[in-house]
N, C-alpha and C positions, 0 to 999 in steps of 0.2 A: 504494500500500500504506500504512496507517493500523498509526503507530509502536506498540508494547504499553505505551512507556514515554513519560512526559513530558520531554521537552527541554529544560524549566528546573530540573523539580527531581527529576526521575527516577522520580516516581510514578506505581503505573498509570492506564490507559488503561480507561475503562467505558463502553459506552454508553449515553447517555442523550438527555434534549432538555436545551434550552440557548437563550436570548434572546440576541439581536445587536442591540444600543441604540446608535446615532448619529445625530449632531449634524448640522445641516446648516443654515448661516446661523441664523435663528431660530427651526428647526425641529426635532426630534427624532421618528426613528422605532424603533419598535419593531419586533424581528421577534419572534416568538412561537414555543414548541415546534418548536424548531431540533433534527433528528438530527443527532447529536456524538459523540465522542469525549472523556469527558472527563476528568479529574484528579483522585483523588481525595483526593488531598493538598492542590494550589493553586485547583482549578478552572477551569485553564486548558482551552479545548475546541480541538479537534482537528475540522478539517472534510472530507469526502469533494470531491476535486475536484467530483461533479456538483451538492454542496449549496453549494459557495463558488460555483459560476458563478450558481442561482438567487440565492442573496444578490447577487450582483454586478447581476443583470438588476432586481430589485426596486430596487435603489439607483439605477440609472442610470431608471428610470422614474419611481424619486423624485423624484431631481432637476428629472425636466420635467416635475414638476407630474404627471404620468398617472397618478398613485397618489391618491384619497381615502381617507382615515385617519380613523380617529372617534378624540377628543381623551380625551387622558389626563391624569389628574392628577398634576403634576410640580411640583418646590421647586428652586430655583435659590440656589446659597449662594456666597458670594464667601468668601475669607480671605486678610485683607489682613496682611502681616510687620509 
């Protein structure tokens, strides 16, 4: 069951899509119009157990390489104290 309220800041819950961006050694994937749940106060998203296990199965075929991706244009910033 997908909460009406958000967890961090108690805002509701809308559906909508939503990107999943991670990092992976020197790589980064995109996931793309993602159904969600999401916030609309923080924009935190909310996932239906059967879209977290696809994220899950895309990521572990990431990892071994079984996934071709066409490249994106990405900026990499450090900030140093």
């Amino acid at each position: 069951m997908i909460p009406d309220r958000c967890s961090h800041c108690k805002g509701k819950l809308e559906y909508g899509k939503t990107e999943f961006i991670a990092r992976v050694g020197e790589k980064i994937i995109v996931i793309k119009e993602i159904p969600a749940y999401i916030c609309n106060q923080c924009g935190e998203a909310y996932f239906t157990p059967e879209i977290s296990r696809k994220i899950d199965e895309i990521m572990e075929d990431f990892h071994n390489d079984k996934i071709c991706c066409r490249p994106v244009a990405a900026g990499e910033i450090e900030i140093s104290a």
